[in-house]
C-alpha positions as CSV (number, residue, x, y, z in Angstrom):
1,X,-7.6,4.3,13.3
2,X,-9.7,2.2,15.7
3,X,-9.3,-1.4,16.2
4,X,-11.1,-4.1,15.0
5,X,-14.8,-2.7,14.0
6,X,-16.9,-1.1,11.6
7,X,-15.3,2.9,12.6
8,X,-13.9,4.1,9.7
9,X,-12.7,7.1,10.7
10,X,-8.8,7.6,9.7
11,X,-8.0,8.1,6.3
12,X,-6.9,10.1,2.9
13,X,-4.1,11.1,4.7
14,X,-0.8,12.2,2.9
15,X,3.1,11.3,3.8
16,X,5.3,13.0,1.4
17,X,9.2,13.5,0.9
18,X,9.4,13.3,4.4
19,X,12.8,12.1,5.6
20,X,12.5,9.8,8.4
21,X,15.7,7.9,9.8
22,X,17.7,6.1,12.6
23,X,14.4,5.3,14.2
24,X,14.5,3.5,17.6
25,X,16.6,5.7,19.6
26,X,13.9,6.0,22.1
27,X,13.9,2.1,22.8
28,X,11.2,0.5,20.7
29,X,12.8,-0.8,18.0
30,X,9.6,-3.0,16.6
31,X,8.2,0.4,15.2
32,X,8.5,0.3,11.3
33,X,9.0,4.0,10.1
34,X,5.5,4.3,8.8
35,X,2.7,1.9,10.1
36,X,-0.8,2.0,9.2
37,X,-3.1,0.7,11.1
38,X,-6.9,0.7,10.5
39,X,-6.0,3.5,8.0
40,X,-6.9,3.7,4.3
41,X,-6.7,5.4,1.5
42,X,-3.3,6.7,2.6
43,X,-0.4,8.5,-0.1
44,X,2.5,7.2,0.9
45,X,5.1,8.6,-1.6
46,X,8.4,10.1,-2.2
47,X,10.0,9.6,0.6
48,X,13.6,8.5,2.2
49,X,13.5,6.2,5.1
50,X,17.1,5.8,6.3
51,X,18.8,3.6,9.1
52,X,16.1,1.5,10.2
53,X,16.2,-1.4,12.9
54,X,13.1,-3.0,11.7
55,X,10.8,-2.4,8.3
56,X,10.6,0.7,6.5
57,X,6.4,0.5,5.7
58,X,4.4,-1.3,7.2
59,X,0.5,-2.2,6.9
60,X,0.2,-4.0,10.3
61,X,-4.1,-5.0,11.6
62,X,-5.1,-8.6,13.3
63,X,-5.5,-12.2,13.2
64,X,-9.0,-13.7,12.9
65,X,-7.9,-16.3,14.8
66,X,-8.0,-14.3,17.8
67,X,-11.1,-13.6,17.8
68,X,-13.8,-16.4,19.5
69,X,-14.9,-17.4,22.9
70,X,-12.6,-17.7,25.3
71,X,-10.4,-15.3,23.0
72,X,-9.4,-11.9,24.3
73,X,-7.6,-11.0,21.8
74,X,-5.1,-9.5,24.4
75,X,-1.3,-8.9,22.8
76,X,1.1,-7.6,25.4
77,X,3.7,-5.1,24.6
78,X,6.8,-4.0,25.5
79,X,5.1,-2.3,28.4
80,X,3.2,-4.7,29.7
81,X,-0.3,-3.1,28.3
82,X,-2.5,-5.6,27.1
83,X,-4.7,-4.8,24.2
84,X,-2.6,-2.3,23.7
85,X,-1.5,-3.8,20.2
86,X,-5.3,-3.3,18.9
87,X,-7.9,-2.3,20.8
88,X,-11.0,-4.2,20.0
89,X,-14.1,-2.6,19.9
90,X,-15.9,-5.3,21.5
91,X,-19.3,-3.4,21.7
92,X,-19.2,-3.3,17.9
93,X,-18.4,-6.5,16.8
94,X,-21.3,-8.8,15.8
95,X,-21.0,-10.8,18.8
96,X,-19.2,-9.0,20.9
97,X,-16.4,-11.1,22.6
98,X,-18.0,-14.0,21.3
99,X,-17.5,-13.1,17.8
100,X,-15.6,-16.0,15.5
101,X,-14.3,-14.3,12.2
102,X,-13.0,-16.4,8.8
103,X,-10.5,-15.3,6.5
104,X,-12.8,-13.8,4.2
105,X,-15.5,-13.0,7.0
106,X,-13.7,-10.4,9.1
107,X,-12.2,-8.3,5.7
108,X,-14.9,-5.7,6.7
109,X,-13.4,-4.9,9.9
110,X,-10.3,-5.4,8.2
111,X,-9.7,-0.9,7.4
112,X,-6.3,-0.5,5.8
113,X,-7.0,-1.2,2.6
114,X,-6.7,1.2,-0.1
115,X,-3.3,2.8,0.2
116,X,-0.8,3.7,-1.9
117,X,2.6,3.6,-1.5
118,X,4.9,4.7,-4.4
119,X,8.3,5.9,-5.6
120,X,9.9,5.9,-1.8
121,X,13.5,5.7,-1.3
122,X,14.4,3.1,1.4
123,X,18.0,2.3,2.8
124,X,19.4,0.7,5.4
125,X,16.5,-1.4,6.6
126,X,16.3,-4.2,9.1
127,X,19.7,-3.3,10.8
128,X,19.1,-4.8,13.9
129,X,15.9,-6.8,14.4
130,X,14.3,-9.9,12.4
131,X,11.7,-11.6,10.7
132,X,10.3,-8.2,9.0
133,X,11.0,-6.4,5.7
134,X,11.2,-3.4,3.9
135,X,7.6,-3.6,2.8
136,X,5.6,-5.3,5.2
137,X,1.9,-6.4,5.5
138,X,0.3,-8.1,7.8
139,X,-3.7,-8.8,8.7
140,X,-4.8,-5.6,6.4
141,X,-7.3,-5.2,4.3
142,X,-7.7,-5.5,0.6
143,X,-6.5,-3.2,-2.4
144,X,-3.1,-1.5,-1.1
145,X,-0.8,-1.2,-4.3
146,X,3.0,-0.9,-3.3
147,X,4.5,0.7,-6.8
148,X,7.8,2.2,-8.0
149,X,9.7,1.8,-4.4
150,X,13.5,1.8,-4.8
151,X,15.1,-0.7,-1.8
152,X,19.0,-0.7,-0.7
153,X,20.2,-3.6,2.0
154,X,23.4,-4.4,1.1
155,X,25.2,-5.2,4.0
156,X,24.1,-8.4,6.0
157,X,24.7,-8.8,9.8
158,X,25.9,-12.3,11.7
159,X,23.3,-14.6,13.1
160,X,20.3,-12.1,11.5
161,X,17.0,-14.1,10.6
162,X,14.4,-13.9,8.0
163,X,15.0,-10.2,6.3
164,X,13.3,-10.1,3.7
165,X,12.3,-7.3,0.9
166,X,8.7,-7.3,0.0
167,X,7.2,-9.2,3.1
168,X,3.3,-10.3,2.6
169,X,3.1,-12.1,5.8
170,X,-0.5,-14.1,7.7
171,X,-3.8,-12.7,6.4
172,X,-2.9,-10.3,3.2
173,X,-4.6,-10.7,0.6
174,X,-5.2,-8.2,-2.9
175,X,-2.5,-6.4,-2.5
176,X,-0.6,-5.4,-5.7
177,X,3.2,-5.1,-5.8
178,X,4.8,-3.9,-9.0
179,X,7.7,-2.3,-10.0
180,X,9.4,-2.5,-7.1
181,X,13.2,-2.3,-7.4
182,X,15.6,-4.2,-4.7
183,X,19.3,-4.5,-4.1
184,X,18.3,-6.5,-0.8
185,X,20.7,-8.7,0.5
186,X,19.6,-11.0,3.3
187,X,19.7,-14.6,4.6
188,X,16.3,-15.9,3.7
189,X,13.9,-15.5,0.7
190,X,14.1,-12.3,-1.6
191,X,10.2,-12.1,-1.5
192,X,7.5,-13.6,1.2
193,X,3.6,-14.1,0.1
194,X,1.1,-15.7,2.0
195,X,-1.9,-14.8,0.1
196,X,-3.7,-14.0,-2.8
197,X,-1.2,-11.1,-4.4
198,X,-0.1,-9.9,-7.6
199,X,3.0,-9.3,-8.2
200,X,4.1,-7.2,-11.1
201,X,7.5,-6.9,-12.7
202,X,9.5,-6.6,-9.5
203,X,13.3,-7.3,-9.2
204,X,14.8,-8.4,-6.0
205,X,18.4,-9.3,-5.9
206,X,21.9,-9.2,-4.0
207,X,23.9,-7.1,-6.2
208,X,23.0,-3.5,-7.5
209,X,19.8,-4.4,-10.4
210,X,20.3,-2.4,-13.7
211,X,18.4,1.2,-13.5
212,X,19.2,1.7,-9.9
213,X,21.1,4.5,-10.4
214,X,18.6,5.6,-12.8
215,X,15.8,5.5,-10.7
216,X,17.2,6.4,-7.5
217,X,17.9,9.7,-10.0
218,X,14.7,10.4,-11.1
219,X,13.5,9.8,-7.6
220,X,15.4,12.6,-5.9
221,X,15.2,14.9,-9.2
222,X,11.3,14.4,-8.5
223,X,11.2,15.2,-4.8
224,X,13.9,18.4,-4.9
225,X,10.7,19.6,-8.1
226,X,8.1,19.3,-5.1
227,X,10.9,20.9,-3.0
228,X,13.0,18.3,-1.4
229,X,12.8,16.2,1.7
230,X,13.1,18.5,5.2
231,X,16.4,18.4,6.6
232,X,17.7,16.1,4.6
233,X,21.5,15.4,4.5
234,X,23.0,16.2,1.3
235,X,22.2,13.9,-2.1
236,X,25.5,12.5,-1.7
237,X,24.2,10.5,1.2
238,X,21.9,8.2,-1.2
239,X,24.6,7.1,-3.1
């Protein structure tokens, strides 16, 4: 969608058993599989994310704190592009460039709320970067549920740093996470939260949790009913 302002224009969009893996070849690794930004009201369901440097979903928007005089809110990336990150719509913000946001102030401007992400498959995630998870939110808006997603890490890497599974990082806030089921093994905490959250009857741990087999089952019998993920390797692979 657009960055930070009132323009809602990107939403009720679907993503569904698509099968999306080894992402990163082309040389931007930061890229989770799936990122909204300034999107809501998204499906995000039933799929397999596979081989993954950094996080498999993520819900990535901005920091009120860069916002203020003096405060460009310019974040470089990899190419050297400055606001290339968000692109403020300065012309739309209630004082322009001079606009100072709260925590609770700037949650209208804050558009990726809303979304749904359910019942996905995710393996092999955070093979070569840190500080990120499989689930990660950071600076969205309100109201996204993450519900029913089946995790595998279980294989750590030497010297790797803050991998964790269901990642609520700076500025997320009513979000609901439930159900989620993890065999995550990393070298920090099994679960990050940084705001107001619920969390719901989820299981993170370093050896395979009881039903995975179960669910991973009923996961892949459900997406082969609503005819399978595209070009998929074989079942096998999941197991």
């Amino acid at each position: 969608g657009f960055g930070p302002g009132p323009t809602d224009v990107n939403r009720k969009n679907t993503i569904q058993r698509t099968y999306i893996h080894h992402t990163g070849n082309g040389g931007y690794m930061h890229s989770a599989a799936v990122t909204l930004y300034q999107s809501n009201s998204n499906d995000i369901s039933l799929n397999w994310l596979d081989n993954l440097p950094y996080a498999a979903i993520q819900i990535a928007g901005f920091h009120q704190k860069q916002f203020g005089p003096g405060k460009e809110c310019l974040v470089w990336d990899s190419y050297g592009n400055n606001e290339a990150n968000y692109k403020p719509r300065w012309d739309e913000l209630p004082q322009g460039k001079n606009t100072e946001f709260t925590r609770e102030s700037i949650k209208p401007f804050l558009l990726s709320g809303n979304n749904r992400i359910a019942n996905n498959i995710i393996t092999n995630y955070m093979t070569k970067l840190g500080d990120g998870g499989a689930l990660y939110c950071w600076g969205c808006g309100p109201g996204n549920v993450w519900d029913g997603n089946l995790l595998r890490r279980d294989k750590t890497r030497p010297g790797e740093h803050l991998i964790i599974a269901l990642y609520m990082d700076d500025e997320v806030d009513g979000a609901t996470l439930r159900n989620n089921l993890c065999w995550h093994k990393g070298n920090a905490y099994d679960i990050l939260n940084k705001g107001d959250n619920k969390w719901e009857n989820n299981i993170v741990q370093a050896t395979k949790p009881d039903g995975y087999d179960d669910r991973l089952k009923a996961l892949a019998d459900e997406a082969r009913k609503n005819g399978g993920w595209l070009n998929c390797p074989t079942d096998q692979a999941l197991i």
